[in-house]
C-alpha positions in Angstrom: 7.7 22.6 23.8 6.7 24.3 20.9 8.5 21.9 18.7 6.7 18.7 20.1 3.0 20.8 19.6 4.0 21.4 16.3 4.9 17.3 15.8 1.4 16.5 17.5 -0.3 18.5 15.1 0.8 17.4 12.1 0.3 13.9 13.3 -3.3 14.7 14.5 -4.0 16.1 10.9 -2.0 13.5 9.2 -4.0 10.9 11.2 -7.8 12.7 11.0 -6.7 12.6 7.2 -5.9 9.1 6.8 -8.9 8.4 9.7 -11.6 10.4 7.2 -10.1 8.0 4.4 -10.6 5.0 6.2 -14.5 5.7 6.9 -14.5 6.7 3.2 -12.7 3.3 1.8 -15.0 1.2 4.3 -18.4 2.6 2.8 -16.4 1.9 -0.5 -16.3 -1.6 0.2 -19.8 -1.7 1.7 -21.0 0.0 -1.5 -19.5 -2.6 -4.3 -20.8 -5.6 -2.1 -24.3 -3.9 -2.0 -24.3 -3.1 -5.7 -22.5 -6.0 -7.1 -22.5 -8.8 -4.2 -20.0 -11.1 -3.6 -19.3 -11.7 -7.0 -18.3 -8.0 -7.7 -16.4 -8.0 -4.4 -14.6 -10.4 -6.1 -13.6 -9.2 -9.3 -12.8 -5.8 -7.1 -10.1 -7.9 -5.2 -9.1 -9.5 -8.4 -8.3 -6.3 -9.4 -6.7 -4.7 -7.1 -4.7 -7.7 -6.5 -3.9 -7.2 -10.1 -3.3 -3.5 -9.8 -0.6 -3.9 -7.3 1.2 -7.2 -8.7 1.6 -4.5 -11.9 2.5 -1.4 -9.4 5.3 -3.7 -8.0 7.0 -4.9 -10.4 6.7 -1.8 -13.1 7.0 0.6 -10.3 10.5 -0.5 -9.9 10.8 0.4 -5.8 10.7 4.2 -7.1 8.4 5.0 -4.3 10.5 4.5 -1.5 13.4 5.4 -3.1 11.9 9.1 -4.1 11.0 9.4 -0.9 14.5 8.6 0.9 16.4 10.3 -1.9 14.0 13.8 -2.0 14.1 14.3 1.4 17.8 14.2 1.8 17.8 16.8 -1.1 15.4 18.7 0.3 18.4 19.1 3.3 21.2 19.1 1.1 20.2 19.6 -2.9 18.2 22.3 -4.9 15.3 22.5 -6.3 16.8 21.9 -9.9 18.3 19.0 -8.7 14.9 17.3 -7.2 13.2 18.3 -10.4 16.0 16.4 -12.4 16.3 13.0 -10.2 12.1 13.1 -10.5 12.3 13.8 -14.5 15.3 10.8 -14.6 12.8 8.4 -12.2 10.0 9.2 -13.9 11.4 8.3 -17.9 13.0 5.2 -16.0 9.5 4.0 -14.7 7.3 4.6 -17.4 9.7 2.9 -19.7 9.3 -0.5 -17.7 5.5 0.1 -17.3 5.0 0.5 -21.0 7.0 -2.6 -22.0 5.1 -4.9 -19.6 2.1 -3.5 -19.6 1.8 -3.9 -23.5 2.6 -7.5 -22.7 -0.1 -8.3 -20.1 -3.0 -6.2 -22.8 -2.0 -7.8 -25.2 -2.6 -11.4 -23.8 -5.3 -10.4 -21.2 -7.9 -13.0 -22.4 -5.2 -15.6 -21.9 -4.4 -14.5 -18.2 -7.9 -14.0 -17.4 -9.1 -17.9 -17.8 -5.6 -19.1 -16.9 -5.2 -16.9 -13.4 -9.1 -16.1 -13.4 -10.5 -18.5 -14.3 -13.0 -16.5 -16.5 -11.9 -15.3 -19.8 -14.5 -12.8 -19.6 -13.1 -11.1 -16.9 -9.7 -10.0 -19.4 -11.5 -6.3 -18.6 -10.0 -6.8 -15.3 -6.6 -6.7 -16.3 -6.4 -4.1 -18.8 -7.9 -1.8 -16.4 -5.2 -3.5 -13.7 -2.3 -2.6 -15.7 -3.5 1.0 -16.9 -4.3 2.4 -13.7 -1.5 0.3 -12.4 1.1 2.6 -14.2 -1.7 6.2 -13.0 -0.9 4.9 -9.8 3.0 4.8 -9.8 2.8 8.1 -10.9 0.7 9.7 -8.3 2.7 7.4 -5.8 5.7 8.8 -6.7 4.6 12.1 -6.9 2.6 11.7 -3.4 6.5 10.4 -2.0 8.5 13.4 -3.2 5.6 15.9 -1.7 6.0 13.7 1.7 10.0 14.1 1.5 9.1 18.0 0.9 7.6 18.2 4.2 3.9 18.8 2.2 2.7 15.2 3.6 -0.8 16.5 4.6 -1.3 17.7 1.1 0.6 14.5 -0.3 -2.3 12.3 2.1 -5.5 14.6 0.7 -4.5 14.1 -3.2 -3.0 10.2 -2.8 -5.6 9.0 -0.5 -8.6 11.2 -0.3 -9.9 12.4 -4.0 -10.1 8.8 -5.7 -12.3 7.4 -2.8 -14.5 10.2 -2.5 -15.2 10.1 -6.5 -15.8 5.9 -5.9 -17.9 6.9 -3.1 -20.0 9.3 -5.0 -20.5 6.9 -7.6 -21.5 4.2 -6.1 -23.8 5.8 -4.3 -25.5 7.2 -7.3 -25.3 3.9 -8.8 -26.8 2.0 -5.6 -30.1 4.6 -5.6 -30.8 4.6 -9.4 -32.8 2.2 -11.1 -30.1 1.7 -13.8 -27.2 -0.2 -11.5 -23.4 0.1 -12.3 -21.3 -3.0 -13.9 -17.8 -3.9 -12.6 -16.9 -2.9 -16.1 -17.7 0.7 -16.0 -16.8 1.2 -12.6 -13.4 0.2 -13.0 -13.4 2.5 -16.2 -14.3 5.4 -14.0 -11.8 4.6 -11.6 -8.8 4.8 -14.6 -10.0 8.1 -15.6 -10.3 9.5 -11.7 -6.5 8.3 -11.5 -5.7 10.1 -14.8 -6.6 13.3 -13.2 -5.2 12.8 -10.0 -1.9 11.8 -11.5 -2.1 15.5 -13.6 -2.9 17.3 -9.9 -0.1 16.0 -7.7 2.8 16.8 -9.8 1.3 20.2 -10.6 1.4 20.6 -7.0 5.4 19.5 -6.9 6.4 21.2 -9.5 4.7 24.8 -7.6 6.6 23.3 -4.3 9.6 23.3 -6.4 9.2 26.8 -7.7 8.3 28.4 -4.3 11.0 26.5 -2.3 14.9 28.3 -1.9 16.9 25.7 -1.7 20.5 26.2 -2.7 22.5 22.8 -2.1 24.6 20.6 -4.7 23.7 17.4 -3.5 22.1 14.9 -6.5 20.1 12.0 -6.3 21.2 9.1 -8.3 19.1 6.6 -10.5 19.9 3.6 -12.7 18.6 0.0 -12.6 21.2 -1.5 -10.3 19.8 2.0 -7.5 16.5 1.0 -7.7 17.1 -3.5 -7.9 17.0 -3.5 -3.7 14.1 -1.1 -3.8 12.0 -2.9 -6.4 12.9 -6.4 -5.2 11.7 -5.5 -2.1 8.3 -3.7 -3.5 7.9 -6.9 -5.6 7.9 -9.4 -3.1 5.9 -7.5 -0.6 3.2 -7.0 -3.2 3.5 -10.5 -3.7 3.4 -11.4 -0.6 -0.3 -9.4 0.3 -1.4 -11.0 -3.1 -0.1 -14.7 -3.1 -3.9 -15.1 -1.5 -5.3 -13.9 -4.5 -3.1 -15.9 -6.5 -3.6 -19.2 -5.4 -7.5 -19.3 -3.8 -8.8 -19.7 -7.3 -7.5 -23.1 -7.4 -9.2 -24.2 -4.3 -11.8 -22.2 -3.3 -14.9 -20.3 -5.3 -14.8 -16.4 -5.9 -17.4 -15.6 -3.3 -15.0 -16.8 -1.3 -12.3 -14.9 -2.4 -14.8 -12.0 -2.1 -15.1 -12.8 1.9 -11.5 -12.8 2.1 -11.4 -9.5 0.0 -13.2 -7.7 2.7 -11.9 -9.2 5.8 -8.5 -8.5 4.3 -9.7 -5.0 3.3 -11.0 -4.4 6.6 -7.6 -5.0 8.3 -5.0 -3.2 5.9 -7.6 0.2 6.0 -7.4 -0.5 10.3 -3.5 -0.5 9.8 -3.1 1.6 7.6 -2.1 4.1 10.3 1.6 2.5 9.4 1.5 4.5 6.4 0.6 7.7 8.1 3.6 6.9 10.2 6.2 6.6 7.8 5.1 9.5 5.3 5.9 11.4 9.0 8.5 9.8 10.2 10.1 8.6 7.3 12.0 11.9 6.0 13.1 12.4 9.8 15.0 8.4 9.8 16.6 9.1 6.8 17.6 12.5 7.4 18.9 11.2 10.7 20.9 8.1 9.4 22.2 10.5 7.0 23.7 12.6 9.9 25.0 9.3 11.8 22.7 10.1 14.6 21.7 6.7 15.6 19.8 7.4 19.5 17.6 9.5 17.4 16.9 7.0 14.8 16.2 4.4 17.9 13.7 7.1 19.1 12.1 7.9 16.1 11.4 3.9 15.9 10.6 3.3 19.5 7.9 6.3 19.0 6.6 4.5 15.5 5.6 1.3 17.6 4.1 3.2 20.6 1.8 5.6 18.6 0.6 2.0 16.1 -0.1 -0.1 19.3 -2.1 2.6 20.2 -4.1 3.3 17.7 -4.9 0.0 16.0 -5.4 -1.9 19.9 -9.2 -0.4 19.8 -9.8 -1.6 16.2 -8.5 -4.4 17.2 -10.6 -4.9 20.2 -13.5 -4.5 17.6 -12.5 -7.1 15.1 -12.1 -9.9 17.7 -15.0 -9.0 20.0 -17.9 -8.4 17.3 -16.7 -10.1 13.8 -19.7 -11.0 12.4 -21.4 -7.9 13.6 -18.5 -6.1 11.5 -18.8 -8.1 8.4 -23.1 -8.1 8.4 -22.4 -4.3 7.9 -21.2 -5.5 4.1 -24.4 -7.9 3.9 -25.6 -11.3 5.7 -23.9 -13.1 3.3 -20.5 -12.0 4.3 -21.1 -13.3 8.1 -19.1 -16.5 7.0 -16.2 -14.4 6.4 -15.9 -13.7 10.5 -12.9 -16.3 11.4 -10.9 -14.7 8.8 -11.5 -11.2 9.9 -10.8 -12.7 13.6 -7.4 -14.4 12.0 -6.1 -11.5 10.5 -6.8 -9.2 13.0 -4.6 -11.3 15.4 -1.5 -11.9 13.0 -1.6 -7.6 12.1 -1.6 -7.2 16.5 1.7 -8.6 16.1 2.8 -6.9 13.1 2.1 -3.5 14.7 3.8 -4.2 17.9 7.1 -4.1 15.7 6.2 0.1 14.2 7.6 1.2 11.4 10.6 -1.5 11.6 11.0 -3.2 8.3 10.5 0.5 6.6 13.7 2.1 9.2 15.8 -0.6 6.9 14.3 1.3 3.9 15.5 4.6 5.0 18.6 3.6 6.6 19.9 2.2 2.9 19.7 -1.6 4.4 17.3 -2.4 1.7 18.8 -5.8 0.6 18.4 -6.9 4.0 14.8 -5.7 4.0 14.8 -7.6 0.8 16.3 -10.8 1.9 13.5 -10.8 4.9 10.6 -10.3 2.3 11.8 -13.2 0.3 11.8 -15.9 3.3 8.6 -14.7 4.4 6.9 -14.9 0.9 8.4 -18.5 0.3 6.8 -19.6 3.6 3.4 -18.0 2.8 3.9 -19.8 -0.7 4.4 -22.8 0.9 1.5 -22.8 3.9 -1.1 -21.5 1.2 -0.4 -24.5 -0.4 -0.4 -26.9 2.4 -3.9 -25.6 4.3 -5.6 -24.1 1.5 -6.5 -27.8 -0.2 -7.8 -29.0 3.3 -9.1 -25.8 5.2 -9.6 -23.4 2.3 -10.2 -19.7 2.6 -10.1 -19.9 6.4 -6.3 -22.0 6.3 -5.2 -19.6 3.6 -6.3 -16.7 6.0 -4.6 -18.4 8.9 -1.4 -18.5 7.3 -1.3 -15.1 6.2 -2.1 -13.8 9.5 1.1 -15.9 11.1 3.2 -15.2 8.0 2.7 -11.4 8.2 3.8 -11.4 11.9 6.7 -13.4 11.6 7.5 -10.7 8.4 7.1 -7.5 10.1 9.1 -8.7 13.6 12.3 -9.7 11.3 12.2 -6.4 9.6 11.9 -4.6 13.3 15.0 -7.2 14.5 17.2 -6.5 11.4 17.0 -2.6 12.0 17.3 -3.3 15.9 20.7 -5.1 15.0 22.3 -2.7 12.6 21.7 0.1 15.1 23.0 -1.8 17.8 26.2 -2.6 15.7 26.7 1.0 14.8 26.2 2.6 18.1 
């Protein structure tokens, strides 16, 4: 009994974490449209669009994999041993996001009018690509605190800190007389990363220090580890992006702005998915690793009963009262409703399946995870291309809401089927 109090608890504060977060992101969102309009909306899409293509495919999958491999050390390694997989991950990462992101700076005016657009807007990739590589650190560093068994500390300085600096300065910015440009906002937002990168592995490294852990076990890394790992993070961040990518051909950047929010709006709702796996994910892989399967099936059939849950009120919300929702970011973001509506459908689906597609992740069937994520991002390619010329931003919506189900129910299938085969 006094085990399953303990699991509720640290779910309630995981969830009241990620829950305070969400409120925080939302008046985030609500603040950039009200001090830079559509238009800024925009560019903040652009660039976080931008920021994740980068995190992707520089981050190398080292997320997931520092998560997997540092909680199996924390059963069966020592703390000399996490300290020297995270050292080895860390040179390894920052190699690959030095070389490319030297590459995208140094060209950035050319990327900006050829993917933009805008030439003027080549601000929006340097700042992309340098908080791009802040980010894979504190990610990283956020994964091996959640593999630690620290995952409400992990949630307060991955998730909380940034948004509550953003929030802060907007709101200055909103009731001055001076205003804020998308410029110097994204330049503040580089420098709050900088320090919260410098935070979270203090943190790991006093985890580390206090912790008595005695095994021999090692974690490996090389480029051929991490290839499933970063195939995988590539085409997923490809696949939430491909919107991003291709609406500038077809559609203005207001309207990529209204799909921004509405987009925005749904990920933040869903985002209780990632409070799930920075839970449950040490348990799956610690399970697997002891070839006990019914708990792994449990774990997972516990993922999708606690996200139906919580997301079927938002849900509720989204579909009963769109334009309602969206009028909180301005009048001029009513039109955005159907794809609010659109998405909100498609992610219903998605969470019916739990934590799935991330069970492959920690059950080392990542190249079948990876396989998955490349169908489903060809077939988004493909019906982006096909509605977005007639229908526009509401067809490109349309098809990322079916895409995304289809995605997430052949992840939860593929780790259905490799139990079932094992067992």
């Amino acid at each position: 009994m006094s085990r399953s109090i303990t699991k509720f608890r640290k779910l309630f504060w995981a969830l009241l974490i990620r829950g305070s977060v969400m409120g925080v992101q939302f008046a985030v969102s609500i603040l950039v449209a009200l001090v830079a309009g559509p238009f800024g909306s925009g560019v903040y899409g652009i660039y976080n669009a931008w920021l994740a293509i980068f995190n992707g495919v520089a981050g190398l999958g080292a997320y997931t994999h520092a998560l997997r491999t540092v909680s199996i050390l924390k059963e069966s390694g020592s703390s000399s041993s996490i300290r020297h997989y995270l050292v080895r991950l860390i040179n390894l990462v920052l190699i690959v996001s030095f070389s490319l992101g030297l590459a995208l700076i140094l060209f950035n005016s050319q990327i900006a009018e050829r993917f933009l657009g805008d030439p003027e807007l080549d601000y929006v990739i340097l700042f992309a690509v340098i908080s791009g590589a802040l980010t894979i650190l504190v990610k990283i560093g956020a994964e091996s605190l959640k593999g630690l068994d620290r995952v409400n500390t992990a949630l307060v300085i991955e998730w909380v800190i940034v948004p509550l600096m953003m929030l802060m300065t907007l709101s200055t910015a909103l009731l001055s007389e001076y205003g804020l440009s998308m410029y110097m906002l994204l330049a503040l937002r580089t420098i709050f990363l900088l320090g919260i990168a410098i935070l979270i592995f203090e943190v790991v490294r006093h985890v580390l220090r206090a912790s008595s852990l005695k095994g021999d076990a090692r974690g490996s890394v090389s480029l051929s580890v991490l290839a499933p790992f970063w195939g995988s993070e590539v085409t997923i961040v490809w696949f939430m992006n491909i919107p991003y990518i291709v609406l500038p051909y077809f559609a203005t950047t207001e309207d990529i702005g209204l799909f921004s929010v509405a987009q925005k709006l749904i990920l933040t709702a869903t985002s209780v998915l990632v409070v799930l796996s920075s839970i449950y994910g040490p348990k799956i892989a610690r399970a697997y690793e002891s070839d006990d399967l019914k708990s792994v099936s449990r774990l997972l059939r516990q993922t999708q009963g606690f996200a139906l849950g919580l997301y079927s009120p938002v849900f509720v919300i989204f579909c009963v009262y769109p334009q309602w929702v969206m009028s909180l970011f301005g009048e001029e973001f009513v039109a955005g409703s159907p794809l609010l509506v659109y998405m909100a459908v498609g992610q219903f689906f998605a969470v019916f399946c739990g934590l799935g597609d991330f069970t492959l992740h920690m059950m080392g069937r990542e190249r079948l995870f990876f396989k998955i994520n490349i169908g489903t991002t060809l077939l988004l390619v493909l019906l982006c291309f096909l509605v977005g010329p007639v229908w526009g931003v509401e067809g490109v919506a349309f098809a990322f809401a079916v895409v995304i189900a289809l995605k997430q129910l052949g992840g939860y299938l593929g780790a259905v089927s490799c139990l079932r085969s094992q067992s």
